[in-house]
C-alpha positions in Angstrom: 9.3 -29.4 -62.6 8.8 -27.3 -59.7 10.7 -28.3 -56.7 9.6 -27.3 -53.0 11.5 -25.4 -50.5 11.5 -24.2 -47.1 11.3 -20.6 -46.1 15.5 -20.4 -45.3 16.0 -22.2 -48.4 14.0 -19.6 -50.3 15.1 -16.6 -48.3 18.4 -18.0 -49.1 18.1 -18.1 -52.7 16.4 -14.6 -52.8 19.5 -13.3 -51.1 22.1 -15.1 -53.8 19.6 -14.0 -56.5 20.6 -10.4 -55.3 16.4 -9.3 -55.1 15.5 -7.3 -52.5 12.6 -7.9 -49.9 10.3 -5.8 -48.0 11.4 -5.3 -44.5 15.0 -6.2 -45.4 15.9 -3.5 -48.2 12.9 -1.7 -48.2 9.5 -1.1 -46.0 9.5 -1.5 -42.9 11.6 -3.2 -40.0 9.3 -5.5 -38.0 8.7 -4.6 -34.6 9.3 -6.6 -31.4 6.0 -6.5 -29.9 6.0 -5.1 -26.3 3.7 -5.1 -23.3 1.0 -2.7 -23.2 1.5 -0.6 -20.0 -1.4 0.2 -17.6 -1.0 3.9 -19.2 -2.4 2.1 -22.7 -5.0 0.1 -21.6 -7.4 2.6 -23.1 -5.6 3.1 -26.2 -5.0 6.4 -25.7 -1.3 6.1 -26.6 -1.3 3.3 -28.4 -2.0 5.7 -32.0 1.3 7.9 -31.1 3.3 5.2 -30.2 2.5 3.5 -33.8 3.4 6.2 -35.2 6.7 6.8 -33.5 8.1 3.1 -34.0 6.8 3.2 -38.1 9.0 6.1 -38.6 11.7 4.6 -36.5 11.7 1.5 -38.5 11.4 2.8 -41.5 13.9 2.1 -44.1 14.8 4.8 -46.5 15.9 3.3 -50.1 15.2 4.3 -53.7 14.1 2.1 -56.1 17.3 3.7 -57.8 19.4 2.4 -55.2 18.3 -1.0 -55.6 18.3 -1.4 -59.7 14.7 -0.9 -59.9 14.6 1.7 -62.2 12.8 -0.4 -64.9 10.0 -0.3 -62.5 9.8 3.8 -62.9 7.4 5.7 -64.5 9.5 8.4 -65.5 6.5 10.2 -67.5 4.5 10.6 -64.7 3.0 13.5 -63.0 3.2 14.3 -59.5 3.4 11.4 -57.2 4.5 10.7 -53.5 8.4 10.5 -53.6 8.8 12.0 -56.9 11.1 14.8 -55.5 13.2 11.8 -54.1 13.6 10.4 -57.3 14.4 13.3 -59.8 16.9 14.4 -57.4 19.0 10.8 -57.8 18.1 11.0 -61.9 19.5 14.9 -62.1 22.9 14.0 -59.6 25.9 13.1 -61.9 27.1 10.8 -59.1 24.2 8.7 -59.5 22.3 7.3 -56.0 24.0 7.4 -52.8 23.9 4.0 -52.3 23.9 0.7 -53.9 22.6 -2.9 -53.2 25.0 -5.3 -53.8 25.9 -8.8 -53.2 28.5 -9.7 -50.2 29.8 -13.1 -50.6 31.7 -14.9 -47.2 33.8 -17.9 -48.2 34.2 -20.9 -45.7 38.1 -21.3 -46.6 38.7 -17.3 -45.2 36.4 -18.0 -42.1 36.5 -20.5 -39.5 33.4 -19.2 -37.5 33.3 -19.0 -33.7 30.4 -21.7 -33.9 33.0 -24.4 -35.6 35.9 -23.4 -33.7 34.0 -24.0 -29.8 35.9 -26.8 -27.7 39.3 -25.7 -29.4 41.9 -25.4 -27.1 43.1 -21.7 -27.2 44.1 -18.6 -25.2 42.9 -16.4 -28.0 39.6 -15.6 -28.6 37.8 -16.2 -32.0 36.5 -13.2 -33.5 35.3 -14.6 -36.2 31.2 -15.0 -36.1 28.6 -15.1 -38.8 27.7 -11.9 -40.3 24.4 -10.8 -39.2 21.8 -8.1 -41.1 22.1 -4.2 -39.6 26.1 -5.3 -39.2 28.3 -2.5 -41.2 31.1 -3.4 -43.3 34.6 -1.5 -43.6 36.9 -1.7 -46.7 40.0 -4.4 -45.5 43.0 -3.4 -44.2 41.3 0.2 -43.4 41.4 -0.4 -39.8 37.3 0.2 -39.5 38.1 4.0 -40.6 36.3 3.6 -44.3 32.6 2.4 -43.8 31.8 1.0 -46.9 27.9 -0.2 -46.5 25.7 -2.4 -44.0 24.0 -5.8 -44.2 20.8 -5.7 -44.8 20.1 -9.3 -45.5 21.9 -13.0 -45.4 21.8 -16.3 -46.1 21.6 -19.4 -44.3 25.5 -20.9 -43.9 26.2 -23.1 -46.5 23.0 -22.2 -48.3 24.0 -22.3 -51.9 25.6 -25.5 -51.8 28.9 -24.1 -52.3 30.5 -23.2 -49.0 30.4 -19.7 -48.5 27.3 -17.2 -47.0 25.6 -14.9 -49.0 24.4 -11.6 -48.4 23.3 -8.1 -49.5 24.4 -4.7 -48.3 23.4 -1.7 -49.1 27.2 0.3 -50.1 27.7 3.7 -50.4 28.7 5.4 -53.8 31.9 4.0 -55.3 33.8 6.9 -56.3 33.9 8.3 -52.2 35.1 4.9 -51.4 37.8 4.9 -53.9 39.0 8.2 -53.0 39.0 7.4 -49.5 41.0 4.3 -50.4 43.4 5.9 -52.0 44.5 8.0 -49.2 44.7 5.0 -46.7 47.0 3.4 -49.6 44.8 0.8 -50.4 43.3 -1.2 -53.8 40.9 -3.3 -55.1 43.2 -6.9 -55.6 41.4 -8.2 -59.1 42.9 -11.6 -59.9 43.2 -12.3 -63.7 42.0 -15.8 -63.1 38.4 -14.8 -61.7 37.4 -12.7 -65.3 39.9 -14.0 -67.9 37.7 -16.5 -69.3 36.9 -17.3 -72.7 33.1 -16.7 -74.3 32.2 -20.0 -74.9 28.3 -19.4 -74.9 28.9 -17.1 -78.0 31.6 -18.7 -80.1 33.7 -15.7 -80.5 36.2 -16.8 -78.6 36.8 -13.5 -77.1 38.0 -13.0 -73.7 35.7 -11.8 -70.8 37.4 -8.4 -69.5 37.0 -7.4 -66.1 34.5 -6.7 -64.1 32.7 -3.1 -64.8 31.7 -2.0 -61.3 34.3 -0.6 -59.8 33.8 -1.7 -56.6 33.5 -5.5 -57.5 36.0 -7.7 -55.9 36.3 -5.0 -52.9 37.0 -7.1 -49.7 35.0 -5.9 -46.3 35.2 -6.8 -42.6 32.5 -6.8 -40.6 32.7 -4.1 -37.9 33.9 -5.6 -34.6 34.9 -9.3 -36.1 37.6 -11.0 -37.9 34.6 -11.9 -40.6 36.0 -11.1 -43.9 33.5 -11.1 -47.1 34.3 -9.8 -51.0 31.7 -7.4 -52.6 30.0 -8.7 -55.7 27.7 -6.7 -58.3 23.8 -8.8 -58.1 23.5 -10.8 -60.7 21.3 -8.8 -62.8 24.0 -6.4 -62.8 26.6 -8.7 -63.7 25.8 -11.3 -66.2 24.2 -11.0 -69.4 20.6 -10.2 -70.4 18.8 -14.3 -69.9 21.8 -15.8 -68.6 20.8 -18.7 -65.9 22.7 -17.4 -62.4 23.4 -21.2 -61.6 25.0 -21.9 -65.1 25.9 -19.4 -67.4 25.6 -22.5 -70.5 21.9 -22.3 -70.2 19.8 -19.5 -72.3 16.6 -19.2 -70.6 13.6 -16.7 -71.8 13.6 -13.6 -70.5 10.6 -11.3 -69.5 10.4 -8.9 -72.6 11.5 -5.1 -71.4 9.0 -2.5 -71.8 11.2 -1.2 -74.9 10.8 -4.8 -76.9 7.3 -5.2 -76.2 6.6 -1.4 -77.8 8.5 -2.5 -80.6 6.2 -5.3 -81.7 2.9 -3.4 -81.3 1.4 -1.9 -84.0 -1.7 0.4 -84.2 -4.9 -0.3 -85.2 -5.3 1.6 -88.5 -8.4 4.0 -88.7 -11.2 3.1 -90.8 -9.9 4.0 -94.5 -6.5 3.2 -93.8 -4.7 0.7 -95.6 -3.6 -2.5 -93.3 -0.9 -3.7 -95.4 1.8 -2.1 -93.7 0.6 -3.9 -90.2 3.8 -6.5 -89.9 2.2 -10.2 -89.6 1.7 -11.9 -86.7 2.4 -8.6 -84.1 0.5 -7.8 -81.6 -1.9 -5.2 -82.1 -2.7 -1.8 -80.1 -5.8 -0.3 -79.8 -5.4 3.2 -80.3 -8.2 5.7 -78.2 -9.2 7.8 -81.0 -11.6 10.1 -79.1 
């Protein structure tokens, strides 16, 4: 049944599921509320000021950028942002950004927190990532800017011991490039996607990941933190696969495309029903 959680423990889980949240990936920023000067005691300022901080803290995503392009209308008229959009759809490149998952393993950082009391001349670098952070490709020196945080998990959230994240990372094929000059790679270990399809039978082996970027490893700018990129799970596992264990099949929300393909029309009056498939759901067509 249903079990209950706090709100870390869901934010947490919202963060691993790789979803994105208003005010995180999308919305609005909240605002620290400040102290109204004498000046605005009448509210004559108050209106402009509003206005200034909501376009300040605005944050500027596409629902292209985040994977939400099931949620598109892409037969629709005119409507705000439409401009935005067809611009990402006609751009071989795809969208400038992409949100993806940013996973920090305990066994790579021993965070400034744990590390306190330690007897040591050298200072520890190494703190817990924090959202609005950017992230540079590994060994790059901070000169290739891959993305920046936009959300993360409570330590040791997941049960496993690592921190989750999500970072919005810019497009894959200027990062490559840019990697390429600086003489560096994306290090894909056989063992983390040479597995064998047991959910299927075949037998077949798994190949590697598709995104390119996958695997990527990422400091955090001005720490030792060190995290590896990951695509969301939507991206990367198959259609109804359970994110916590990829034996269970679990029922999927039908796309728009499956649910079209079980309706069938209403015939006119007349018109023979026997061609209606049994037990579909049926469509009322406006005939007018």
């Amino acid at each position: 049944g249903p079990v209950e959680v706090g709100p870390r423990e869901y934010e947490t889980l919202r963060i691993q599921a790789g979803q994105p949240a208003f005010g995180h990936e999308f919305g609005f920023r909240q605002r620290e509320e400040q102290p109204q000067s004498q000046n605005d005691q009448d509210g004559s300022n108050i209106r402009h000021k509003k206005q200034q901080d909501d376009s300040a803290n605005a944050i500027k995503t596409s629902p292209l950028e985040l994977h939400w392009k099931s949620t598109l209308n892409l037969e629709k008229g005119c409507y705000l942002g439409q401009e935005g959009v067809a611009s990402i759809l006609k751009n071989p490149r795809g969208p400038p950004r992409l949100l993806y998952s940013v996973v920090f393993e305990d066994h790579f950082n021993l965070y400034e927190s744990q590390s306190r009391g330690d007897r040591s001349d050298v200072e520890n670098l190494t703190t817990l990532p924090r959202p609005g952070q950017n992230l540079y490709a590994l060994g790059s020196n901070e000169e290739l800017m891959v993305g920046t945080l936009t959300s993360v998990g409570e330590a040791g959230g997941t049960g496993d011991p690592n921190t989750v994240a999500l970072a919005l990372v810019k497009r894959a094929d200027s990062i490559q490039k840019q990697m390429k000059d600086l003489g560096l790679e994306i290090s894909r270990e056989s063992a983390n996607f040479l597995d064998v399809d047991t959910i299927s039978g075949s037998g077949l082996v798994q190949p590697p990941p598709m995104d390119p970027l996958d695997g990527l490893e990422v400091i955090v700018e001005g720490t030792m933190t060190v995290g590896i990129l990951r695509s969301i799970p939507s991206r990367r596992l198959r259609r109804d696969a359970n994110m916590f264990d990829d034996s269970l099949q679990v029922e999927g929300i039908p796309t728009k495309d499956s649910r079209l393909s079980h309706e069938t029309r209403i015939p006119p009056k007349g018109e023979s029903s026997s061609s209606m498939s049994s037990g579909a759901t049926t469509t009322e067509w406006d005939n007018d």
